[in-house]
C-alpha positions as CSV (number, residue, x, y, z in Angstrom):
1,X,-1.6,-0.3,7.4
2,X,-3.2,3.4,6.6
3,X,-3.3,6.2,9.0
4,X,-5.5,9.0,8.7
5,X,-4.3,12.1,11.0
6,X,-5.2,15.9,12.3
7,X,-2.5,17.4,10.1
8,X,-4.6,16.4,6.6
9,X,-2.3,13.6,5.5
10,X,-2.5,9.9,5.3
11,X,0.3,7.7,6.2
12,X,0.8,4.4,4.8
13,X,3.3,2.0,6.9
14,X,5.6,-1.3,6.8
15,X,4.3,-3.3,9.6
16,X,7.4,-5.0,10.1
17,X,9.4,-2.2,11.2
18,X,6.7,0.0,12.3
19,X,8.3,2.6,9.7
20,X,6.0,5.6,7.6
21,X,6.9,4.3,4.0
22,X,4.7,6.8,2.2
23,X,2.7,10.1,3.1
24,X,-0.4,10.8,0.7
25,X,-0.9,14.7,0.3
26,X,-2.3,17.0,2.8
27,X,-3.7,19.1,-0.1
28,X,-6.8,16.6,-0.8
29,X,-8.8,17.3,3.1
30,X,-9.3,20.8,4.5
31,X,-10.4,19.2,8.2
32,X,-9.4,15.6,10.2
33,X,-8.7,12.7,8.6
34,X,-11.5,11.0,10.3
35,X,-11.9,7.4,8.3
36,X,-9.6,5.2,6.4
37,X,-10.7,2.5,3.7
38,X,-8.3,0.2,1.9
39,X,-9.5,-2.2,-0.9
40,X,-8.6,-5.5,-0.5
41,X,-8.8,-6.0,-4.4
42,X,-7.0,-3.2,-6.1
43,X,-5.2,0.0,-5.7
44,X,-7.2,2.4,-4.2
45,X,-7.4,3.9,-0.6
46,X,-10.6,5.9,-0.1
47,X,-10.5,8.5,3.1
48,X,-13.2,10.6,4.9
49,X,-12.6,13.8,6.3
50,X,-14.1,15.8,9.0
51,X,-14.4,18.3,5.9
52,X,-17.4,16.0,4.6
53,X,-15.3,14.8,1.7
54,X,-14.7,11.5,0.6
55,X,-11.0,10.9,-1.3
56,X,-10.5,7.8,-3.9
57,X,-6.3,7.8,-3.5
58,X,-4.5,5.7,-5.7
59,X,-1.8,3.7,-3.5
60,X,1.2,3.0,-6.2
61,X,0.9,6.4,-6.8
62,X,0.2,8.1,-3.6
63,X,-2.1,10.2,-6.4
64,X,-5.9,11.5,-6.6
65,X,-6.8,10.3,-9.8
66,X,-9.3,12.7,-11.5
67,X,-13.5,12.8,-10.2
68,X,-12.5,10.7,-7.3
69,X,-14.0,13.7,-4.6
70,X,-17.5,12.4,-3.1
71,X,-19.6,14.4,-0.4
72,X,-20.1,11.9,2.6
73,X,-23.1,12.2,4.9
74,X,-21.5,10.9,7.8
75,X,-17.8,11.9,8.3
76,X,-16.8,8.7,11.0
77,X,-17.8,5.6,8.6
78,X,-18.3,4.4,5.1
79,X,-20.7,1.8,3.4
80,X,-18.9,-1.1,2.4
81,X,-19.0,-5.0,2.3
82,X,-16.9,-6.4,4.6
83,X,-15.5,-8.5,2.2
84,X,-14.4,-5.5,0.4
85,X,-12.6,-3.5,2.5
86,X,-10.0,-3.8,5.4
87,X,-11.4,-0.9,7.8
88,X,-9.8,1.4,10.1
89,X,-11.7,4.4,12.0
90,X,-10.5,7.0,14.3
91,X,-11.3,7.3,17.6
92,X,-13.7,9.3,19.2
C-alpha cells in the first residue's frame, strides 16, 4: 500500500506488519501529496500533488526516472482504467 502525505513524501508499506518499508523523496512535490496511483502491471507509482504536478516514481528504485513530471488539471484524481490501476485518494 502507497501513502501520499502533507510533508511531500510518499510512503510505501508491508501490510502485514503495518510497518513504512520505503519513503520516496520529498524533493519531487512542492505542495500535498493529494493522489496516489500504483500500476498493477509494472513498476511505476504515479502521484499528484496539490502543486499540480503529476510524478511517474519508479518503485524498485524509490527513483524519478527522467521526463516523468506531467502538469495535472485536477490535483484530487487521475484518468485511468480500472483495470490498470489500484487507487487510493486523500480525503477531503
Amino acid at each position: 500500500i502507497a501513502s501520499g502525505s502533507d510533508d511531500l513524501s510518499i510512503r510505501i508499506w508491508d501490510v502485514r506488519d503495518a510497518k513504512c518499508v520505503r519513503i520516496l523523496s520529498r524533493d519531487g512535490h512542492s505542495a500535498a501529496v493529494s493522489c496516489i496511483t500504483i500500476c498493477n502491471f509494472g513498476d511505476l507509482l504515479a502521484s499528484g500533488g496539490e502543486d499540480g504536478a503529476a510524478l511517474l516514481w519508479r518503485l524498485s528504485s524509490g527513483t524519478l526516472p527522467s521526463n516523468s513530471f506531467f502538469k495535472l488539471a485536477s490535483s484530487n484524481s487521475f484518468p485511468v482504467r480500472s483495470s490498470d490501476v489500484t487507487i487510493a485518494r486523500r480525503r477531503a
